[in-house]
Structures are given as structure tokens and as C-alpha cells.
N, C-alpha and C positions, 0 to 999 in steps of 0.2 A: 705531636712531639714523639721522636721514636724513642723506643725503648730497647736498653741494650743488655742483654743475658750474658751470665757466665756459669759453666758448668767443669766438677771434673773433670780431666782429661778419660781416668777411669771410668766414669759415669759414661760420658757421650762413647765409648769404643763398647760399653756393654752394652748401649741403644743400638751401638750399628749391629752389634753382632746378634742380637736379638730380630732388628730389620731385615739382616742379611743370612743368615746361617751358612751359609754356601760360597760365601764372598765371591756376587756374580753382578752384584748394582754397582752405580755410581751413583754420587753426592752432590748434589752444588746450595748454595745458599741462594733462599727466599729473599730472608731477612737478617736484619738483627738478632731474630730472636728462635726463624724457622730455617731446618735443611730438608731439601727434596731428596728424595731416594727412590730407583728404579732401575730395572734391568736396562732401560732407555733413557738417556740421561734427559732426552728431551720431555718423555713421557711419564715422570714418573707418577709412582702408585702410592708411598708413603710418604707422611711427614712428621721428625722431629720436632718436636716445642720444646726448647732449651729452657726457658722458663719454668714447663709445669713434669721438664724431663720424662714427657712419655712420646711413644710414636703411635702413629693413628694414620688410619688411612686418607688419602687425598682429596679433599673435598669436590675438587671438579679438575680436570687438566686444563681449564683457562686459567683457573685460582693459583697455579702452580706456576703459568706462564707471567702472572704480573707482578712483575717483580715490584717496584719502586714507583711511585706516582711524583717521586721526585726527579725521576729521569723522565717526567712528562714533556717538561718544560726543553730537554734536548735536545730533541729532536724536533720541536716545534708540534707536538701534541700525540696522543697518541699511545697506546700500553709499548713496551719497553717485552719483547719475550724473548724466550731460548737464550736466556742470559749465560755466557761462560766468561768472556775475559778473552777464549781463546781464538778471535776469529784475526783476520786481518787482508788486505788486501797491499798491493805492492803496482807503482806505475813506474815505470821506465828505471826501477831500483830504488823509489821513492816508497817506504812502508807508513803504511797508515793501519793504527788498532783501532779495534772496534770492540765493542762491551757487547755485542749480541749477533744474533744470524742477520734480526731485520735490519739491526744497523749497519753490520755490514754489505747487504744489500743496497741499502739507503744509501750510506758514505761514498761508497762503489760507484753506482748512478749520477750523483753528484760531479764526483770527482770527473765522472768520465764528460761528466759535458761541461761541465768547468774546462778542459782542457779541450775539447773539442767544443763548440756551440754546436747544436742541432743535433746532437744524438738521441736526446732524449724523442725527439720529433722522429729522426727514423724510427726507434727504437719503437714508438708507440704504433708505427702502422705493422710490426710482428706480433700475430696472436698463435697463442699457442693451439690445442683444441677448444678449451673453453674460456679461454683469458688473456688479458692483457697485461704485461707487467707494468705500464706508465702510460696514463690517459690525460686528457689537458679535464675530463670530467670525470669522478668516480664511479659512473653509474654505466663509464664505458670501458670498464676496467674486465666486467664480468658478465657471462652470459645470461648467468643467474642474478636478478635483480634483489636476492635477499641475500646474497653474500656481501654486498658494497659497505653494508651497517656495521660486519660485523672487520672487513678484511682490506676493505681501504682507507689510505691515508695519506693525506697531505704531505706532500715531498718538497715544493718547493713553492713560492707564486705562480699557479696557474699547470700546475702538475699533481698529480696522484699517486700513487706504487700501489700494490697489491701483497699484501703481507705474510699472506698465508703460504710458505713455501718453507718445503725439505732444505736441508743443506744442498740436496743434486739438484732442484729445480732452482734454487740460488746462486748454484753455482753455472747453473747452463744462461740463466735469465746475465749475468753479469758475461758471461761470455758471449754469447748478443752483443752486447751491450758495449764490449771491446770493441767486434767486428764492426757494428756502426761507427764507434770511432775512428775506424780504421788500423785497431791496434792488435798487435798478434797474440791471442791469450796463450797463456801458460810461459811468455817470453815476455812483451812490452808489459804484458798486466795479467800479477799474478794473485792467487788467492792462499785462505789458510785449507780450501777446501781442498783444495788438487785439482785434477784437470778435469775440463768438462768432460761427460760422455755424450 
């Protein structure tokens, strides 16, 4: 059952300022009950407990990426990371939001062979240097046989994605992934990221 904190407004702006001195991080929420804070919103280094109103350094940077085990079930399995709200994707002027990088990823992929059949099939014969963004098997997703445990995931029946990815390698993977379709990125199918490089 979760549990939900409340603190001062005073109290939580002397934690930031305390975390921050400098005011050079950004914020996002964990939890209920926890805010991440870092000069890299996706990185960060401390965390607030609004509960026990102190800040304390980051236990691991996967700890920080998992947000919700309630959002397990949304995706059809899988940790939920780089959570902001702010991502989105856009098809022929049609926007779709997305709660995260990978979802937006995920959603993107989807959509694109939703609207196309077979993309995801091109899509899978491009590898980058060391990877694949979408295998029909996980364990052909990566060059390296001990990344698939940690960075593949079931995308749809009888497909896989690759999870581990920047905003730019997210956004070049999804740009792919237009051109399979056939579709002109940054015109038919656009993102919250910007253009590919």
C-alpha cells in the first residue's frame, strides 16, 4: 500500500536549498514520498524523503530510475525509467504523451507499425555498432550477452526493444524507425525530443 507524505512548503524549499546551494539541479518525483535531485535530471545524485524531511545521497542510479512497480503492468512488464510527463511523439499531427524516455520509445515503435505492418521487421535488420533496437529474440538485441538481463524488454508478441538509451540515441532509434515506415521525421512523425542528429 503506498504511503503519502506531506511537508511544509518552507521546510521542502529549505531541503532544496540545502541540496542545491547554487540552484543548478533539477527535481523530479520518485514517489509519494521521495524527490530526486541532480545536476542531470536523468542522473541524479540526492534524494529527499519527505517523510523523515531529510536529504541523503542516491542509493544506486537504477534505484532512482524505478520509479512505480505499478506502472509494471503498462507496459506489459518491465521497470518504468527516466520518468518526466515530458516526453511525446506526434504522427501525421496526431500527438500521443508518454510518461517516460522508454515509453516514449516503446509507444513510438508501436505506433509506427501499427500504422505501417513490417517496420518493426525492417527496423530489426539495422544495427547500430553494438545493438539492436528491436529483435523477434532478446538475446539478439545486443552484442554483449550480459546486457539482455539487464536492458531488454518485451515490446509486443514476439518482439523485444532495447531500453538502455540517451534521449539522442532515442531519438535517432525512432527516426529509423519513421524512415522504415516510410515517413519523413521531424514532418509526418515528430517528437518531444527535436530532430534527429
Amino acid at each position: 500500500m503506498a504511503s503519502l507524505s506531506f511537508i511544509p512548503a518552507g521546510k521542502l524549499a529549505d531541503l532544496l536549498r540545502s541540496a542545491d546551494p547554487q540552484n543548478r539541479m533539477y527535481v523530479r518525483v520518485l514517489s509519494a514520498t521521495r524527490l530526486a535531485i541532480g545536476a542531470d535530471p536523468l542522473q541524479p545524485t540526492s534524494v529527499i524523503d519527505l517523510a523523515k524531511e531529510t536529504v541523503g545521497p542516491i542509493e544506486s542510479p537504477q534505484k532512482a530510475n524505478d520509479v512505480s512497480s505499478d506502472d509494471h503492468a503498462a507496459r506489459g512488464g518491465g521497470k518504468i525509467t527516466r520518468r518526466s510527463g515530458e516526453y511525446w511523439f506526434e504522427i501525421r499531427g496526431k500527438r500521443t504523451e508518454c510518461r517516460s524516455l522508454k515509453n516514449l520509445l516503446a509507444e513510438g515503435l508501436l505506433a509506427l507499425e501499427g500504422l505501417r505492418p513490417g517496420t518493426l521487421d525492417s527496423l530489426s535488420r539495422v544495427k547500430g555498432r553494438s545493438r539492436r533496437i528491436v529483435a523477434r529474440e532478446a538475446n539478439h538485441l545486443f552484442d554483449k550477452p550480459h546486457l539482455v538481463k539487464d536492458y531488454a524488454e518485451r515490446l509486443q508478441d514476439g518482439w523485444y526493444f532495447g531500453t538502455n538509451n540517451s534521449a539522442r540515441e532515442a531519438n535517432v532509434w525512432l527516426n529509423r524507425a519513421a524512415e522504415c515506415a516510410g515517413l519523413k521525421f521531424g514532418e509526418e512523425f515528430r517528437t518531444s525530443l527535436g530532430p534527429a542528429n
